[in-house]
C-alpha positions as CSV (number, residue, x, y, z in Angstrom):
1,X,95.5,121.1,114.2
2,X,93.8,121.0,117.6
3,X,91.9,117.8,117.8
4,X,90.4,116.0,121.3
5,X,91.3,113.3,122.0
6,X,88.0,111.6,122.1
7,X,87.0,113.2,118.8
8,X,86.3,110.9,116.5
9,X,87.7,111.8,112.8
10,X,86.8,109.7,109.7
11,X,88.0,108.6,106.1
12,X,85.1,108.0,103.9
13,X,86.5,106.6,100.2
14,X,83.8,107.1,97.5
15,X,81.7,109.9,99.3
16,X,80.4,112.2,96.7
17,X,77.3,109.6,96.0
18,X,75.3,106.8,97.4
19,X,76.3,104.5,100.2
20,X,79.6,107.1,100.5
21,X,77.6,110.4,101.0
22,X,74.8,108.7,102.7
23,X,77.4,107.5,105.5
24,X,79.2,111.1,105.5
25,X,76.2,113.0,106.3
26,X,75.1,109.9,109.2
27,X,78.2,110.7,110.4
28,X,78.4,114.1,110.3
29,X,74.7,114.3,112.2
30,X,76.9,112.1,115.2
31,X,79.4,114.5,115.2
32,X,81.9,112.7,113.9
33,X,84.9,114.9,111.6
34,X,85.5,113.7,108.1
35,X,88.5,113.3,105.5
36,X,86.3,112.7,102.2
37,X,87.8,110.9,99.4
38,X,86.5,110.1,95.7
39,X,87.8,111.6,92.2
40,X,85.4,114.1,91.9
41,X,86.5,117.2,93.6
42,X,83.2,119.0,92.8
43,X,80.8,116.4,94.4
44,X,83.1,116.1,97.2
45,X,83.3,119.9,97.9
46,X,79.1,119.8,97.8
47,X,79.1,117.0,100.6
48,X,82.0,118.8,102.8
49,X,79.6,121.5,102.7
50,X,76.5,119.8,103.5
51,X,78.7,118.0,106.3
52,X,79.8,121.2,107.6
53,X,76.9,123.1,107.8
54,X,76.1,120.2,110.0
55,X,78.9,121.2,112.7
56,X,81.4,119.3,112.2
57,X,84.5,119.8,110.4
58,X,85.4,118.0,106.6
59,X,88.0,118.7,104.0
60,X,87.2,117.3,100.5
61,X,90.8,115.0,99.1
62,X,91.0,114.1,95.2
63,X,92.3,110.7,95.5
64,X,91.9,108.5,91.7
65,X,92.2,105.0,93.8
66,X,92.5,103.2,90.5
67,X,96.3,104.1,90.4
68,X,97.5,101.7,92.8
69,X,100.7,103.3,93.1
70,X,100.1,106.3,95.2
71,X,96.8,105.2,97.0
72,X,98.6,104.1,100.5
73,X,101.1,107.1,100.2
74,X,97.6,109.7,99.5
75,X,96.1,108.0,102.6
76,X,98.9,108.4,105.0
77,X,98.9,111.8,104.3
78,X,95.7,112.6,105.1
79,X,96.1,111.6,108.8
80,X,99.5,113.9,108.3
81,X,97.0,116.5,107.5
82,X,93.3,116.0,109.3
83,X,94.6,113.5,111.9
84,X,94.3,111.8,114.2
85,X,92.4,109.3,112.1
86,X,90.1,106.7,114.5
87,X,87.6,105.5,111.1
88,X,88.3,104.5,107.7
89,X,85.2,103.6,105.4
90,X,86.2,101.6,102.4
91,X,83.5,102.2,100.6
92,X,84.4,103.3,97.1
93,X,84.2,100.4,94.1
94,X,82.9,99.5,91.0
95,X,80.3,97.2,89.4
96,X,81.1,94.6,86.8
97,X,78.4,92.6,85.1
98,X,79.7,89.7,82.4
99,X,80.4,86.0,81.9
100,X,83.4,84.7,83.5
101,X,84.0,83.0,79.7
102,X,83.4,86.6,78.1
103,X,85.7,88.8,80.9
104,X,89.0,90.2,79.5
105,X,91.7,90.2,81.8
106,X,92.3,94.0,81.8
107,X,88.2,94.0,83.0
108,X,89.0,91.3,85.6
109,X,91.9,92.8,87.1
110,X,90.3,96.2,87.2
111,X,87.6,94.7,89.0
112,X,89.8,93.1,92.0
113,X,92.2,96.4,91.3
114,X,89.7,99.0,92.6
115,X,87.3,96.7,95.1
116,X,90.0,94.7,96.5
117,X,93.5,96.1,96.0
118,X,92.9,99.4,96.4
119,X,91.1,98.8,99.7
120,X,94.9,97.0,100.5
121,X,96.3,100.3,100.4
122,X,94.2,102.6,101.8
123,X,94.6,100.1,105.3
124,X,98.3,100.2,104.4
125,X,97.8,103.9,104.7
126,X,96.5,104.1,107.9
127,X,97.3,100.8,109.2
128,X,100.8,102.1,110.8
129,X,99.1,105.3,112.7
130,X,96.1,103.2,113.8
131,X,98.9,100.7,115.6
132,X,100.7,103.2,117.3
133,X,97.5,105.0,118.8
134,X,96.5,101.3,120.0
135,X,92.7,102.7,118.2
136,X,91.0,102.2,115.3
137,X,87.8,100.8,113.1
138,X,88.2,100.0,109.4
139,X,85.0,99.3,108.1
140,X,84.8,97.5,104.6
141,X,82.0,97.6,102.4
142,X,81.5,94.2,100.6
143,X,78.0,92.8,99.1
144,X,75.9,89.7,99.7
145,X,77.9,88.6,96.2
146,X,80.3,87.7,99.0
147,X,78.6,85.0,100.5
148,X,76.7,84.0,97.5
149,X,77.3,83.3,93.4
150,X,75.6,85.2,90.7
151,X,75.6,84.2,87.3
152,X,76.9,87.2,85.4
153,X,78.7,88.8,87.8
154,X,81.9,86.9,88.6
155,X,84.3,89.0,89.0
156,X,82.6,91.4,91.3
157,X,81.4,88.3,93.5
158,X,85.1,87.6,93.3
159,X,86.6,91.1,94.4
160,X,83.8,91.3,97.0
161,X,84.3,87.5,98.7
162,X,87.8,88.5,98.7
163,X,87.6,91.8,100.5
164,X,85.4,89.5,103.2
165,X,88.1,86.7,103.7
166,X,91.3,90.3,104.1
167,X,88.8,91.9,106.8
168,X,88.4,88.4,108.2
169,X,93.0,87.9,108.3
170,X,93.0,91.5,109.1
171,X,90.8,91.7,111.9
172,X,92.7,88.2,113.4
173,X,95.8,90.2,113.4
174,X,95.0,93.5,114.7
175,X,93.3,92.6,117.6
176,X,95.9,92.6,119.8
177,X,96.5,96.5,118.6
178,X,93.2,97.4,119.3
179,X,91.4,97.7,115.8
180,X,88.7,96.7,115.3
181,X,87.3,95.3,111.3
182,X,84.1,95.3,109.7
183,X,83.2,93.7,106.6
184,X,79.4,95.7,105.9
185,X,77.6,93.5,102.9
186,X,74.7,94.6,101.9
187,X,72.2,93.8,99.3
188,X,71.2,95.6,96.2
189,X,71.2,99.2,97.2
190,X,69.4,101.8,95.3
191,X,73.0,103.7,94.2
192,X,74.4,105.1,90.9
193,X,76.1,101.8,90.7
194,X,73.8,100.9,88.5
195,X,73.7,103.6,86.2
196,X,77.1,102.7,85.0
197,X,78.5,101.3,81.5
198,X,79.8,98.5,83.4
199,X,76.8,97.0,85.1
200,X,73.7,95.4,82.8
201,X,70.9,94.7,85.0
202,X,67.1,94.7,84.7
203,X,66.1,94.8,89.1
204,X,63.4,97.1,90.6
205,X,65.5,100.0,92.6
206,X,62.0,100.6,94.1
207,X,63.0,97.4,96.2
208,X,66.6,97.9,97.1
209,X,67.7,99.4,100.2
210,X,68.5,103.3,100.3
211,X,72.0,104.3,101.0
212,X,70.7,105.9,104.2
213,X,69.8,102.7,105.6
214,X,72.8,101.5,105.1
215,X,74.6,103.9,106.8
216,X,72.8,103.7,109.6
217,X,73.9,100.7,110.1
218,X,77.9,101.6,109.6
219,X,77.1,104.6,112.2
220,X,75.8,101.9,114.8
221,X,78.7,99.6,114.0
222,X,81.8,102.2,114.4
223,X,79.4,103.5,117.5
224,X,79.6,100.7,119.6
225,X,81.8,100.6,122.4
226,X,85.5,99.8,121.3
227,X,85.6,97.0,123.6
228,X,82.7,95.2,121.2
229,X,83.0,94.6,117.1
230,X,80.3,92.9,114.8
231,X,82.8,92.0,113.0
232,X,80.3,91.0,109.9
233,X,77.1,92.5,109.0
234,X,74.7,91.1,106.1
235,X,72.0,93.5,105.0
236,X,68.9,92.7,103.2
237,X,66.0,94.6,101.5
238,X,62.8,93.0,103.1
239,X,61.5,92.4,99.8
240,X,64.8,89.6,99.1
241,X,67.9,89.6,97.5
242,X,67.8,91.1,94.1
């Protein structure tokens, strides 16, 4: 594959819906190539599409990051394939609403398996590729349950505080390679999130921020000139935290 070398080329985990799509198509409009990744094949495919037909190029990758065993080897191979990687989004997790006294341990370590671990991997992935090109951003989407505790929602206030403190360690030791980190932590967005069997809550989505907002933001994050990193963003609705 043909690729300039000032073309920048993008993994987005979780694109076929909300903050994922909505950062897909932001970058797509900048010109920027993508590697898409979620389970769904279909939705994928529909936002390829969409990103295409705004000029630039995208390939759709079936990647379950639930099975921690082949995540960092399925991410390697996509820079094999649609490299030179320069952007990874870690985007793609779940929501987990309960009382820490009434959370199993197969729900607590699914919840730090897929936002946390699995986010381990896919840097593992690229990690090695981004070193030797002495060039890359990882960006890492975490919440405002990073920096603050919600009763009910332990174990996602967990996954998320922890994915802050890795991008924190990570970006301390990949400085000297160039990379740049981003931990991206948002408030309540307006997502299918909450549509899920895992997540009871009662908040206005009339209130929330829109996934486009949000990816606004990443765009002018990985944007910035490589010599410069915010290296954590909180990101509030106007209306508050909900």
């Amino acid at each position: 594959m043909d690729v300039k070398s000032n073309q920048q080329r993008a993994i987005i985990t979780g694109a076929s819906s909300g903050i994922g799509k909505a950062t897909a198509l932001a970058f797509a409009r900048a010109g920027i190539d993508l590697a898409l990744v979620s389970r769904s094949i279909d939705k994928l495919e529909l936002v390829a599409l969409s990103a295409r037909d705004l000029g630039v190029e995208a390939k759709a990758y079936a990647i379950d990051l639930a099975d921690l065993t082949t995540v960092k080897e399925n991410i390697a191979r996509i820079d094999d394939d649609f490299g030179p990687i320069n952007i990874i989004v870690n985007n793609a997790g779940m929501g987990y609403t309960n009382l820490l006294s009434d959370t199993s341990l197969s729900d607590w370590q699914a919840v730090l398996n897929l936002n946390l671990t699995s986010i381990f991997e896919c840097v593992m992935g690229i990690l090695p590729k981004m070193r030797q090109r002495k060039r890359g951003t990882i960006v890492n989407i975490a919440s405002i349950a990073a920096q603050n505790a919600f009763a009910g929602w332990g174990a996602y206030c967990v996954s998320k505080a922890g994915l802050v403190s890795f991008s924190q360690v990570l970006a301390q030791e990949e400085r000297e390679n160039q990379i740049r980190v981003i931990s991206v932590c948002p408030g309540s967005v307006n997502t299918p999130i909450w549509d899920t069997d895992t997540v009871q809550a009662d908040f206005d989505r009339l209130m929330m921020l829109t996934p486009e907002t949000v990816a606004q933001v990443i765009l002018q994050a990985v944007l910035l000139p490589e010599e410069a990193v915010i290296e954590t963003i909180t990101l509030t609705s106007s209306a508050g935290t909900l």
